[in-house]
C-alpha positions as CSV (number, residue, x, y, z in Angstrom):
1,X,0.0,0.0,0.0
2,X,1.2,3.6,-0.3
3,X,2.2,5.5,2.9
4,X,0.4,8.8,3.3
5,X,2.6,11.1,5.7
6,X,0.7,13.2,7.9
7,X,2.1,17.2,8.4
8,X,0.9,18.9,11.3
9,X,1.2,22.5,11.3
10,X,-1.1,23.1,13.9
11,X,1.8,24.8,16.1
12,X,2.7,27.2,13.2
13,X,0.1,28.3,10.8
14,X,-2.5,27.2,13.5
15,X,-1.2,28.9,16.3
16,X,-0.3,31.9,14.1
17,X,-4.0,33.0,13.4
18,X,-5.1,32.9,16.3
19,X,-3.9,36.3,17.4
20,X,-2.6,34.4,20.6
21,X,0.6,33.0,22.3
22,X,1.4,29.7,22.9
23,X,3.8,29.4,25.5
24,X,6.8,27.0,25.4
25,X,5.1,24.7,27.8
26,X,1.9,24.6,26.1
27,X,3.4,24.3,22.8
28,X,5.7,21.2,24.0
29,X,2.4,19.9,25.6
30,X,0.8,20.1,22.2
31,X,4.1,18.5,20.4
32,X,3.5,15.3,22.8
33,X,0.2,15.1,22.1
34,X,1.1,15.1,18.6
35,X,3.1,12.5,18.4
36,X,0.9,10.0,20.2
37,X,-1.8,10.4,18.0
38,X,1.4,9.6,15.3
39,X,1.7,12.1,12.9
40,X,4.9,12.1,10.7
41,X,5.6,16.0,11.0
42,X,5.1,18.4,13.3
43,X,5.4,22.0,12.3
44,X,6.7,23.6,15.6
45,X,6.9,27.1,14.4
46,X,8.7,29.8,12.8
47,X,11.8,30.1,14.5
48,X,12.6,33.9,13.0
49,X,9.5,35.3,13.7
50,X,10.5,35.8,17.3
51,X,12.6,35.3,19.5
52,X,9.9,33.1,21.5
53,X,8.8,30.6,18.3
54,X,12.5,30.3,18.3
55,X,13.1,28.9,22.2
56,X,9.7,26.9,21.9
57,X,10.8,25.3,18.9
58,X,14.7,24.5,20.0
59,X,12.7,23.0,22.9
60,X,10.2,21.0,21.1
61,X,13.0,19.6,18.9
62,X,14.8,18.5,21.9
63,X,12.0,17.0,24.0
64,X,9.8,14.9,21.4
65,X,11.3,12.1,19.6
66,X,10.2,9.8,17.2
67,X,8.9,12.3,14.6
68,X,10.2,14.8,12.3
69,X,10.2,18.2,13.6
70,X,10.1,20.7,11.1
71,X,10.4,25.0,11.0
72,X,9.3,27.2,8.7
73,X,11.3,29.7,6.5
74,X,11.0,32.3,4.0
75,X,13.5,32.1,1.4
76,X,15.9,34.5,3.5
77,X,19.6,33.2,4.6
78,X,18.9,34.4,7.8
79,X,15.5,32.7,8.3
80,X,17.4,29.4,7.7
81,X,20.2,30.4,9.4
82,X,18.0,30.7,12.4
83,X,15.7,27.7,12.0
84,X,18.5,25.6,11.3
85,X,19.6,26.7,15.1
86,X,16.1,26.2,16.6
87,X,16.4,22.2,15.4
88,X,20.2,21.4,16.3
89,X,19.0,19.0,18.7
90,X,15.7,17.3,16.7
91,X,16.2,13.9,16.0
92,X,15.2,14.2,12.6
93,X,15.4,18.1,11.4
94,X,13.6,19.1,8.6
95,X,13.8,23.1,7.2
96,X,10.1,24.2,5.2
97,X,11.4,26.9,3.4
98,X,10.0,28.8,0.0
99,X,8.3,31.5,-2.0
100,X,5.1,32.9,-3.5
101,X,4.6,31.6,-7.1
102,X,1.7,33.3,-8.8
103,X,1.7,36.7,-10.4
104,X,-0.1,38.4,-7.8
105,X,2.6,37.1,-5.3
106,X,5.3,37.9,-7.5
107,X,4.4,41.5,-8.7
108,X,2.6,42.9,-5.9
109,X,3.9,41.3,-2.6
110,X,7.7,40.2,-3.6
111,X,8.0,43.0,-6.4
112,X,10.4,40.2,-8.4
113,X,10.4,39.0,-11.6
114,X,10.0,35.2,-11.9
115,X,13.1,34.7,-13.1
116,X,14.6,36.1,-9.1
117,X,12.0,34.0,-7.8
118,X,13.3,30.7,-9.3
119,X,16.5,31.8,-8.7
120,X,15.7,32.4,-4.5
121,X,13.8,29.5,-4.5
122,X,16.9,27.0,-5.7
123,X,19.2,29.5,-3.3
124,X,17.4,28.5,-0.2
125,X,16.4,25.3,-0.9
126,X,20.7,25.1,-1.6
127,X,21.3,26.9,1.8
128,X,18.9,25.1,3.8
129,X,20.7,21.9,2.6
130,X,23.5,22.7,3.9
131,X,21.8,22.2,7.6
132,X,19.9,19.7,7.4
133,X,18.8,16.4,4.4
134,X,15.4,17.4,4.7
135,X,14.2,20.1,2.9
136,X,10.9,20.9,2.1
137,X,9.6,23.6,-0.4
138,X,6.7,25.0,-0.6
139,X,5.5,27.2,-3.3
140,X,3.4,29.8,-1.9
141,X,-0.2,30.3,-3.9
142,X,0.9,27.6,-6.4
143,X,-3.2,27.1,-7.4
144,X,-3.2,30.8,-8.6
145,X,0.6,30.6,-10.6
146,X,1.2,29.6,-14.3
147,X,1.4,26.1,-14.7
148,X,4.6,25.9,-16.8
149,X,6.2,28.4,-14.2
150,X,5.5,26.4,-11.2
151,X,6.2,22.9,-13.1
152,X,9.7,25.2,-13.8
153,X,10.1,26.3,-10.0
154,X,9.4,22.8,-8.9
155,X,11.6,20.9,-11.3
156,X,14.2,23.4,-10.3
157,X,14.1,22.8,-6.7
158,X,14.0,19.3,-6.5
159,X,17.9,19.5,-8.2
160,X,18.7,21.6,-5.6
161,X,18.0,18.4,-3.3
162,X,14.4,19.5,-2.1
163,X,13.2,16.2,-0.4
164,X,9.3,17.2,-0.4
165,X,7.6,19.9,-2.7
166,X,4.9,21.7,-1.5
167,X,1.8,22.8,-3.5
168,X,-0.5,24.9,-1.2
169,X,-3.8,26.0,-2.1
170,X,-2.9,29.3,0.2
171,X,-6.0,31.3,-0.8
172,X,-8.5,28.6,-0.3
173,X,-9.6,29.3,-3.9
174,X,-9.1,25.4,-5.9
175,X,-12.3,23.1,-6.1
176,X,-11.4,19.4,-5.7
177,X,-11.4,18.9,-9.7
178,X,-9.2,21.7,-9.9
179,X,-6.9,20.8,-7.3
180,X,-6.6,17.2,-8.6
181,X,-5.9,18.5,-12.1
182,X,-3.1,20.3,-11.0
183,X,-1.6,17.9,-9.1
184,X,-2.3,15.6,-12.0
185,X,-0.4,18.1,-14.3
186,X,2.8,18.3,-12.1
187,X,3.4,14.2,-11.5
188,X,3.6,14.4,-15.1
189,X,5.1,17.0,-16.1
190,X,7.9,17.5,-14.1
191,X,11.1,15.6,-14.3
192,X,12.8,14.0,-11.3
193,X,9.1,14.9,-9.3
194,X,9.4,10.4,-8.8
195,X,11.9,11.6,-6.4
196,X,10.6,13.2,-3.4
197,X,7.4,13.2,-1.9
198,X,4.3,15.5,-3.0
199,X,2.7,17.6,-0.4
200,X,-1.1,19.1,0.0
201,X,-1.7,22.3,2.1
202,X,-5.0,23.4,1.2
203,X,-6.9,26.4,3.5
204,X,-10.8,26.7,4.0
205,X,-11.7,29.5,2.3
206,X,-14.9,28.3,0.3
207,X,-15.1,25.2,2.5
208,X,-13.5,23.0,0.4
209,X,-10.2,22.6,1.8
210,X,-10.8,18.8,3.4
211,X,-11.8,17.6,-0.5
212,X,-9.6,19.8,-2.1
213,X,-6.9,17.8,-0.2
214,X,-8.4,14.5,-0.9
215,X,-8.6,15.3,-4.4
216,X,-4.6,16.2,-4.3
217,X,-4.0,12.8,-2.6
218,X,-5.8,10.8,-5.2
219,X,-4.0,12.7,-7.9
220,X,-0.5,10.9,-6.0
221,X,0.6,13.4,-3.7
222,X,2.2,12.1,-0.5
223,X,2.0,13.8,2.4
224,X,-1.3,15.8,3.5
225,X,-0.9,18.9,5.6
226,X,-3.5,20.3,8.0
227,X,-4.4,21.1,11.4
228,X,-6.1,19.8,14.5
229,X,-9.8,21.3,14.6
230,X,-9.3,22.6,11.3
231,X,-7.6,26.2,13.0
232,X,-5.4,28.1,10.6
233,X,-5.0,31.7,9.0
234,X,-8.8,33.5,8.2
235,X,-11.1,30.1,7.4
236,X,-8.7,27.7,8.6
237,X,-6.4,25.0,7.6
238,X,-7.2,21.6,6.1
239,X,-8.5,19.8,9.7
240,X,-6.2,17.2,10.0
241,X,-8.5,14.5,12.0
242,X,-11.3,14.7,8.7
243,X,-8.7,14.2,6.3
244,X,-7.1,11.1,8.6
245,X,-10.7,9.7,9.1
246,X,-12.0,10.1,5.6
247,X,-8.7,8.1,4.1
248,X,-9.1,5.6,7.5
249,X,-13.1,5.2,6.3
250,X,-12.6,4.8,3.1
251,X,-9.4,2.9,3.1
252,X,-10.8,0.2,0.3
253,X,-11.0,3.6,-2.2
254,X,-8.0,5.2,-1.2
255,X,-5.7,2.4,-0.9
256,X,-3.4,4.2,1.4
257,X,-1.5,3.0,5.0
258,X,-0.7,5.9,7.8
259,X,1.2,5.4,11.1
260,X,-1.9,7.5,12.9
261,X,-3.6,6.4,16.3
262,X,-7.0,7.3,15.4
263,X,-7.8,6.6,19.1
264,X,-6.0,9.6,20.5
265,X,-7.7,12.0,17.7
266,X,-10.2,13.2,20.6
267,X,-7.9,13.8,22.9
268,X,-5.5,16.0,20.5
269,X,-8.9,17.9,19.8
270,X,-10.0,18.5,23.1
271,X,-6.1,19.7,24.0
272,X,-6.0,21.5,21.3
273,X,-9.0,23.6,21.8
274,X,-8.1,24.1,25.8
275,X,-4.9,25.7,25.2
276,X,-5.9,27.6,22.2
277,X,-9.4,28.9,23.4
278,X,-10.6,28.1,20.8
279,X,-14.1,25.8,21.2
280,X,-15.2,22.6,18.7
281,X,-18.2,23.7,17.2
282,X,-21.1,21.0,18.3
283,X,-21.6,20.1,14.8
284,X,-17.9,19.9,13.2
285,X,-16.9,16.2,11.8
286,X,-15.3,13.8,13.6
287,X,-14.6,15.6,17.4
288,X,-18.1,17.8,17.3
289,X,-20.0,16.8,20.4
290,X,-22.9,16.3,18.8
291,X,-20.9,14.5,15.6
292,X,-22.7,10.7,17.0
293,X,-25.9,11.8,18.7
294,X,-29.0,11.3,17.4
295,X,-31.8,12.9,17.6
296,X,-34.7,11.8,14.9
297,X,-36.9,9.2,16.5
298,X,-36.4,7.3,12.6
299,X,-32.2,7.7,13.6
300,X,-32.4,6.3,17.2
301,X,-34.7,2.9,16.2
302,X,-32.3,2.3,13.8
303,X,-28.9,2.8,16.1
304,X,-30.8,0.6,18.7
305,X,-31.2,-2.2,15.7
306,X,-27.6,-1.6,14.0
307,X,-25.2,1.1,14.9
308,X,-24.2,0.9,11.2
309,X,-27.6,2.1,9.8
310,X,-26.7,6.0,10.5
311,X,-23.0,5.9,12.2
312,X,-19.8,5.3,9.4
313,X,-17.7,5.6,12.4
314,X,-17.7,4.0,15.9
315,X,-17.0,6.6,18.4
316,X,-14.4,4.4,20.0
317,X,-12.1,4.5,17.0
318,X,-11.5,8.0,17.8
319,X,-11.3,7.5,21.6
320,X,-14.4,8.8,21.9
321,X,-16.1,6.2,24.3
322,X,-18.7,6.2,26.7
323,X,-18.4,6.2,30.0
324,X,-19.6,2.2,31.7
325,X,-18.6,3.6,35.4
326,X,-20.7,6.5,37.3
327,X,-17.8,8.4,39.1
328,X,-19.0,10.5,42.3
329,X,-18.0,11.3,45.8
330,X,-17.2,7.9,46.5
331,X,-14.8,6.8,43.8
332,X,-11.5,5.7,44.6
333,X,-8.4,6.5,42.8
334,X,-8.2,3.4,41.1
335,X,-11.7,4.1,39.5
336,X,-10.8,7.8,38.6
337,X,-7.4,6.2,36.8
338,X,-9.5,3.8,34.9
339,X,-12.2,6.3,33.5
340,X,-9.1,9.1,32.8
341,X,-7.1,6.0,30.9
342,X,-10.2,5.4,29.1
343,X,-10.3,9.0,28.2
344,X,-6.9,9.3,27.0
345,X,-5.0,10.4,30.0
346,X,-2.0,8.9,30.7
347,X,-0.9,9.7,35.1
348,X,1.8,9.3,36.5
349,X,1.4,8.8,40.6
350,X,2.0,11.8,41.5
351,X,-0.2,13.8,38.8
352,X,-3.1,11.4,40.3
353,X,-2.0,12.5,43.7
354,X,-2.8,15.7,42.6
355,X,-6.1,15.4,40.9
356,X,-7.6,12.8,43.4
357,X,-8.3,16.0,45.6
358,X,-9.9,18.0,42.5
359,X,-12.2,15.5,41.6
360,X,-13.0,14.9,45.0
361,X,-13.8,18.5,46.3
362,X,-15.8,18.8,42.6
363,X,-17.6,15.7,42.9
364,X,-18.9,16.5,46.6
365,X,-20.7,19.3,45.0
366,X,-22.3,17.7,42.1
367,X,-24.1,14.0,42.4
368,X,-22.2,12.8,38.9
369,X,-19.6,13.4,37.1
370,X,-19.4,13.5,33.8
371,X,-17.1,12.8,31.2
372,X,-16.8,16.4,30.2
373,X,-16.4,17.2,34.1
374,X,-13.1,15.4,34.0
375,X,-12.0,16.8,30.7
376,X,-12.3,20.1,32.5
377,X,-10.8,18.9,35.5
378,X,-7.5,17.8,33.4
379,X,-7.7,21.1,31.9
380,X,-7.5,23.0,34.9
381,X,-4.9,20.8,36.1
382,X,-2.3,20.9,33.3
383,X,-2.3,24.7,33.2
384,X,-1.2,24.8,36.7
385,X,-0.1,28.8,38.9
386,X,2.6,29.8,40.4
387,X,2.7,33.1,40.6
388,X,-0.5,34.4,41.7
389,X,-3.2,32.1,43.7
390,X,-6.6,32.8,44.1
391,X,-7.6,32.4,48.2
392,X,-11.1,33.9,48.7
393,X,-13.4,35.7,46.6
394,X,-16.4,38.2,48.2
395,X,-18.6,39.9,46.1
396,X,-22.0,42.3,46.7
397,X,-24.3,43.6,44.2
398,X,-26.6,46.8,44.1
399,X,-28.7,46.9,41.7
400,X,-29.0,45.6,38.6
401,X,-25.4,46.7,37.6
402,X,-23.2,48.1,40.3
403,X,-21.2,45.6,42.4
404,X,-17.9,45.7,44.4
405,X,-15.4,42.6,44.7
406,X,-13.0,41.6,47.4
407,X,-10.3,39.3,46.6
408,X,-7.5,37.4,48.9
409,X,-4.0,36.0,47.1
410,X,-0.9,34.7,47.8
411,X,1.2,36.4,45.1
412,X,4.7,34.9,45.3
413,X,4.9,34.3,49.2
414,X,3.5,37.7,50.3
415,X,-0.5,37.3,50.9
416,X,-2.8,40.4,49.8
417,X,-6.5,41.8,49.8
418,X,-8.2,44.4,47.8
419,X,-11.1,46.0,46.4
420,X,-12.6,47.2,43.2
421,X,-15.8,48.2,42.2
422,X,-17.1,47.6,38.7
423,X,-20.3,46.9,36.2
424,X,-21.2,43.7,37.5
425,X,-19.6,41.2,39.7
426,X,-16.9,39.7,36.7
427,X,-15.9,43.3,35.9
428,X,-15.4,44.0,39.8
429,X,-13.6,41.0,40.6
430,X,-10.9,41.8,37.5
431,X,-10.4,45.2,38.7
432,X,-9.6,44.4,42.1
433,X,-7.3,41.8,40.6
434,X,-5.3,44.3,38.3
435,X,-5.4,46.5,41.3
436,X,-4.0,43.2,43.3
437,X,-1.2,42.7,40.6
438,X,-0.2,46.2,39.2
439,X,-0.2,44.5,35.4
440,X,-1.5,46.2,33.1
441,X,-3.8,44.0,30.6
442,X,-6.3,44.5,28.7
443,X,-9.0,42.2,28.6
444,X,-9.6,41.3,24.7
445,X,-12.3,38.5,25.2
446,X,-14.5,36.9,27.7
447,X,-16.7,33.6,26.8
448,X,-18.5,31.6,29.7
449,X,-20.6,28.5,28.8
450,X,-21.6,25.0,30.5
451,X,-19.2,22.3,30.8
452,X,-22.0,19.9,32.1
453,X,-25.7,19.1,31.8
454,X,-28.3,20.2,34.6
455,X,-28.7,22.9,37.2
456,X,-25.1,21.8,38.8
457,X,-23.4,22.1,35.8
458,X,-19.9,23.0,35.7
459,X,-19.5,26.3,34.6
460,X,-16.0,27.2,31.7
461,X,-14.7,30.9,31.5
462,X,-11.9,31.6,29.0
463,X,-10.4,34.9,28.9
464,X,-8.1,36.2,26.3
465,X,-5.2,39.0,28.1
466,X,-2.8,41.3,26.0
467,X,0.1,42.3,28.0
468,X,2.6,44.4,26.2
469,X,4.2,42.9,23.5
470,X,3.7,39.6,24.8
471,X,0.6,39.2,22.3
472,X,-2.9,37.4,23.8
473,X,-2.6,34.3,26.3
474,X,-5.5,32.3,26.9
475,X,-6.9,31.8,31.0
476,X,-9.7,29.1,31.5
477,X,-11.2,28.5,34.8
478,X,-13.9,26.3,35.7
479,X,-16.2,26.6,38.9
480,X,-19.9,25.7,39.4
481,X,-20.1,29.3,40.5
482,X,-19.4,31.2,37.4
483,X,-18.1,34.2,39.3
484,X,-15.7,31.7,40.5
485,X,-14.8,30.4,37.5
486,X,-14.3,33.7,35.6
487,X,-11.7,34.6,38.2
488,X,-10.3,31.2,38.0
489,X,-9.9,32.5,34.1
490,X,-8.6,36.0,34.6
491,X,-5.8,34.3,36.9
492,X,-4.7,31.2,34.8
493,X,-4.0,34.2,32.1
494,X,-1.9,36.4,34.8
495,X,0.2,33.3,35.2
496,X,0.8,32.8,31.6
497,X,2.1,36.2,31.7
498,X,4.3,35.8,34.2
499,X,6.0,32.5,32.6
């Protein structure tokens, strides 16, 4: 069978749009994650950009083995230069360097004649050779670029000693016939393209970036690149776990073998979406809460008769099972391990040490837990504080709008109170936390919705913080008070800050 590659880039050109930043430690978090579900490639960054992308991907490349860990360039000396040092100590290095193609790129953006661009494009793919045997090209808006100029650029490249060529449909603009005629055009058209392997990037523009990509690989490309939840610049990217599922589904059509645990695609989603803020619509394919429920009488009869009369995919493939042990107040740690295993959490002793006590305080306030409780709970748990921790929170209303907040924390090892009045009790309780702190943020967004079924539901606050030049970082607390929770939020963000 042919091996399809899977290229995750959803720690570059995911985490780039978001308008956020990803710490190291949630990056490297992410790059774990990654290669458990067993993609080929992980995109870490671009190591130029800043000096921050730089550290988090010199870390990523020495932490997580086992997978290529790749940087992205433009065709600059220095870019390389610098990407080359961000992955001295990956076990296998690749440099993703290149150019914009089309005439749009060329004339209006680059202001170079095509000739200069071929001639960059073979000079970086040349200098980023001499780092690294790796090198993958991509050729920036290749949809919207001449077809004998790109078959030129590409031909060109691959002497230098590019290793994979990549044809991105940047703008989002290809439809799936399109796309596959393209692709189509260049396996035969260009000489030595037998060589190296062929590589989709595709973006959401008009919703077609999933077939678009599907349409590439049936055409022979080799490697697909995407992102997990679909996140990427404007629409999106390619969502990685659709593409993965769709070749997994269909594997009698496609014909194709990947090294992929589809049981840890849930998992990856859900991290994915904590750390970035950014939430899994209920209806999107694959990890959409609502992507196997049912809800037409007609559905259900059949599902009771034959899951297979209205589900293609078994919920467990993806690791999304259902929970066959009720967890409260009076579970033990071996039955909390079990149901967090089963969930795709992997804890050590001393990480269960530490959660026992969550879950327990949690589940003598609520008569249930729920799956989704304990994702929360794991959430809350990773992101950890150590700079600022909440101690008591005291709020009082007047009126409809008007209430003042007092708030006890440890900050450091000094312990402190304060005040602040505000609009209502979330605006209050931030104010007398900025007062608290002396930071000055400004609050960009603030989301609050139900983790949880039912009057005790668990109650999810995600703030997004700009500090500075530090760019936006993502708090989430969780609370069944919400004024709890939103302050829960508001510090998990002042922490990140403070990293």
């Amino acid at each position: 069978m042919r091996r399809l590659y899977i290229f995750d880039t959803t720690l570059r050109d995911g985490e780039q749009s978001l308008g956020i930043t990803l710490n190291a430690a949630e990056k490297l978090e992410v790059a774990r994650q990654l290669a458990r579900l067993g993609v080929d490639v992980i995109e870490a960054g671009f190591p130029a950009s800043s000096p921050g992308d730089a550290d988090a991907v010199s870390v990523i490349a020495r932490e997580v083995k086992g997978v290529s860990i790749c940087g992205l360039t433009r065709a600059v000396e220095s870019d390389i230069d610098c990407c080359a040092e961000a992955l001295h100590a990956a076990e296998y290095p690749r440099i993703h360097t290149g150019i914009g193609v089309s005439p749009v790129h060329m004339e209006k953006k680059l202001k170079l004649a095509p000739e200069c661009v071929l001639e960059t494009a073979v000079a970086a793919v040349k200098h980023a050779k001499k780092y690294v045997g790796d090198v993958e090209f991509y050729a920036e808006d290749a949809f919207r670029s001449d077809r004998a100029f790109i078959a030129a650029v590409i031909e060109n490249v691959i002497e230098a000693g590019a290793t994979v060529v990549n044809i991105p449909d940047t703008v989002g603009y290809a439809t799936p016939f399109e796309y596959e005629e393209l692709i189509t055009y260049l396996m035969n058209s260009v000489r030595g393209i037998e060589k190296v392997v062929v590589s989709v990037h595709c973006h959401d523009d008009l919703g077609m970036a999933t077939a678009n990509s599907l349409a590439g690989i049936l055409a022979g490309a080799g490697q697909i690149e995407g992102a997990i939840n679909g996140i990427g610049e404007r629409a999106g990217n390619t969502s990685l776990e659709e593409v993965v599922m769709a070749v997994y589904t269909r594997r009698n059509q496609y014909g194709l073998e990947m090294r992929v645990d589809t049981r840890e695609i849930s998992a990856t989603s859900r991290l994915v979406s904590r750390v970035t803020g950014v939430p899994v619509p209920a209806h999107k394919a694959i990890v959409g809460s609502g992507a196997f429920m049912h809800a037409s009488g007609i559905h259900q009869d059949g599902i009771l008769k034959d899951r297979s009369t209205y589900e293609i995919i078994q919920p467990e493939i993806i690791g999304g099972v259902c929970s066959t042990i009720n967890l409260s107040a009076r579970s033990g740690r071996h039955a909390l391990r079990h149901r967090l295993q089963e969930l795709g959490y992997q804890l050590h002793e001393e990480e269960l040490e530490k959660v026992y006590p969550e879950f327990l305080q949690l589940a003598d306030l609520k008569k249930e837990i729920f799956d989704q409780d304990l994702h929360a709970l794991m959430g809350m748990s990773a992101s950890g504080s150590n700079w600022i921790t909440l101690k008591n929170i005291a709020v009082a209303t007047s009126g409809v709008s008007t209430a003042t907040a007092t708030i006890s924390v440890d900050i450091g090892a000094n312990s402190c109170i304060d005040a602040a009045c505000g609009n209502g009790p979330v605006d209050a309780v931030f104010k007398a936390i900025d007062r608290l702190t002396g930071i000055e943020v400004r609050l960009e967004d603030y989301s609050l919705h139900s983790v949880t079924r039912g009057s005790e539901a668990l109650g999810e606050a995600t703030v997004k913080l700009r500090s500075g030049d530090n760019g936006l970082v993502v708090g989430k607390g969780i609370s069944i008070d919400v004024i709890e929770a939103s302050t829960k939020a508001y510090v998990n963000a002042l922490n990140k800050i403070k990293m």
